[in-house]
Every structure is written in structure tokens, then in C-alpha cells.
C-alpha positions as CSV (number, residue, x, y, z in Angstrom):
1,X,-15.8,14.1,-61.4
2,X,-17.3,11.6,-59.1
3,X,-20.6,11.9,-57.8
4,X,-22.7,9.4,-55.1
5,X,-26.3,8.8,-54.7
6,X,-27.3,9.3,-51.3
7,X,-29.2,6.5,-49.8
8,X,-33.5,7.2,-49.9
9,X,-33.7,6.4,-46.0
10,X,-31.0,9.6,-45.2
11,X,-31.9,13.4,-45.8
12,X,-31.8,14.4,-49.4
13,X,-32.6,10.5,-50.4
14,X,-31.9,9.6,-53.8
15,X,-30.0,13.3,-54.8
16,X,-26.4,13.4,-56.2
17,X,-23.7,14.8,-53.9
18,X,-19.8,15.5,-54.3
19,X,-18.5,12.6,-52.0
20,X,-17.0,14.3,-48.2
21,X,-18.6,14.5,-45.0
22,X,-18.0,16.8,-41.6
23,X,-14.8,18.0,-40.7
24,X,-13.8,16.9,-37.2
25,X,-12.0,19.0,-34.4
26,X,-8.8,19.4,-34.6
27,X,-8.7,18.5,-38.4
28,X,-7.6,20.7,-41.2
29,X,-10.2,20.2,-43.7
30,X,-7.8,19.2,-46.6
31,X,-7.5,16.1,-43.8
32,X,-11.1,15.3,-43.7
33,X,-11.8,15.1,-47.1
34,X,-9.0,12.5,-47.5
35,X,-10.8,10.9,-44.2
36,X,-14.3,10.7,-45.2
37,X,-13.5,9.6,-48.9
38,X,-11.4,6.8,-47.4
39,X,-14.3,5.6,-45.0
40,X,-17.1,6.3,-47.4
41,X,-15.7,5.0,-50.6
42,X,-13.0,3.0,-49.4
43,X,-10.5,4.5,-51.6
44,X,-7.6,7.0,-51.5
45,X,-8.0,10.7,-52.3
46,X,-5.0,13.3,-52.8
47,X,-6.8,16.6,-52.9
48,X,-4.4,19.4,-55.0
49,X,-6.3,22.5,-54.3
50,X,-9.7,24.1,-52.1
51,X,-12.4,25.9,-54.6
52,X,-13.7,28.7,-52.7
53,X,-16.3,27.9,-49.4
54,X,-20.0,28.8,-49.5
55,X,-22.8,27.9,-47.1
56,X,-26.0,26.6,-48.0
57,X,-29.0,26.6,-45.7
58,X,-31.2,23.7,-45.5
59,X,-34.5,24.1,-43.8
60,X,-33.3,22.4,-40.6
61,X,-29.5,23.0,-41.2
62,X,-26.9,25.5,-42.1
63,X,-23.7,24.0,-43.7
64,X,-20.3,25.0,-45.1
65,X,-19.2,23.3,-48.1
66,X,-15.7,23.0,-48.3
67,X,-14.8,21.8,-52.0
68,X,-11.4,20.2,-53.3
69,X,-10.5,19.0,-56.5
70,X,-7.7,16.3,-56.1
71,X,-7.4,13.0,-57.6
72,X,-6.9,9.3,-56.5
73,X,-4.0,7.8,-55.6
74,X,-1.7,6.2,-58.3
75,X,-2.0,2.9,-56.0
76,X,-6.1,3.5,-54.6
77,X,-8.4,0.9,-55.6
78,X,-11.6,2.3,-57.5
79,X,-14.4,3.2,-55.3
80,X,-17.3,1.5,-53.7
81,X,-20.3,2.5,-52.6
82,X,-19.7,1.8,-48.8
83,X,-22.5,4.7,-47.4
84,X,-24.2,5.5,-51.2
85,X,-26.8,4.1,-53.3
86,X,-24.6,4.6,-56.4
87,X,-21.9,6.3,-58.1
88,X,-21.6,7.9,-61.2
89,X,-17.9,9.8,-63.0
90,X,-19.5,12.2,-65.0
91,X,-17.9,14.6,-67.3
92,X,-18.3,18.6,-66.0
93,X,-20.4,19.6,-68.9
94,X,-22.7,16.7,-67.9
95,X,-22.6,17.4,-63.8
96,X,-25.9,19.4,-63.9
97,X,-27.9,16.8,-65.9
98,X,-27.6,14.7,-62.6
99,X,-30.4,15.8,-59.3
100,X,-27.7,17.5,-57.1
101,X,-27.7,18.3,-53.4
102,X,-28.7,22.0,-53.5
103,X,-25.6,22.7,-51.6
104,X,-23.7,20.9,-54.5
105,X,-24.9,22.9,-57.4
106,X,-22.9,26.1,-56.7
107,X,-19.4,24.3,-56.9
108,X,-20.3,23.2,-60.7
109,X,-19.8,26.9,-62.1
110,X,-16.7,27.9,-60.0
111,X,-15.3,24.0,-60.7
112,X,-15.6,25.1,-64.3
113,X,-13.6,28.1,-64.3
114,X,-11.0,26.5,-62.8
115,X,-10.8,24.5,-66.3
116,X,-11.0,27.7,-67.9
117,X,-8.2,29.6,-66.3
């Protein structure tokens, strides 16, 4: 999976975070994923399938994380860290190792029983 290090100047400086951003009106969110990963890492994403939703409240905002697993495009270039300190493919049995978003960390255990099933 492939995580990015968000910059130290933004909220939640320096933590890991699945790579997406907001989904805009009048966008499906399967869209927006595909959007943001192109703007942010500069790269192509084909998401397959949504993991289920969940909301996480920070102390100054409520958000709902939309998940996808997917894959690049066979023609994508790699991605670059256009909006993030650093990126990092990690393996799923390694994914809590790294200093996650709080929003982030509930998608690890449902992401793994997807690989179960």
C-alpha cells in the first residue's frame, strides 16, 4: 500500500496518511480519489472496490473517510511527492509500524480482511 508523509507546516505534520483528499460537488467519490491522487501524486489510480466509510472526529473537524483499494495504471508513471514530505509502499502487516493519521488507522484491520476473504 502506499502511504504519504504529510508536510510539518499542515495539520497532522509529519503523520502517515492513505493518499485522497475532499470529494467535490457533484463528484462520485470513486472520481475524487482518481482526482486527488492524480493532482497530489501525479500519477494514475484505477480504484477496484470502496472498503466500508467511517468518520473520525478531530478536535476542530469531523471527517468521512471514504477508502478504495485500486491500483495504478498499467501506463501511470510512479508517484511523486507533489503535496507530501515522503512516500513510503509498505507491506499490510507492516502499515501500523508507520505514525498514521488517526483517521487512517481504522482502514488497516478492515483492508486486512479483505485479504483474508
Amino acid at each position: 500500500m502506499l502511504l504519504a508523509q504529510r508536510p510539518t507546516h499542515k495539520h497532522l505534520g509529519g503523520k502517515w496518511e492513505f493518499p485522497g483528499g475532499k470529494v467535490e460537488n457533484d463528484e462520485s467519490p470513486s472520481a475524487a480519489i482518481a482526482r486527488e491522487v492524480r493532482e497530489e501524486l501525479g500519477c494514475e489510480f484505477l480504484p477496484r472496490f470502496e472498503l466500508p466509510r467511517s468518520v473520525h472526529h478531530y478536535e476542530k473537524i469531523t471527517i468521512e473517510m471514504i477508502p478504495f483499494v485500486g491500483h495504478l495504471a498499467e501506463s501511470s508513471p510512479l508517484p511523486l511527492c507533489h503535496e507530501h514530505a515522503a512516500l513510503s509502499w509498505a507491506e499490510p502487516c507492516e502499515l501500523l509500524s508507520y505514525d498514521l493519521a488517526p483517521a487512517d488507522i481504522p482502514i488497516i484491520p478492515v483492508y486486512r480482511q479483505t485479504l483474508e476473504s
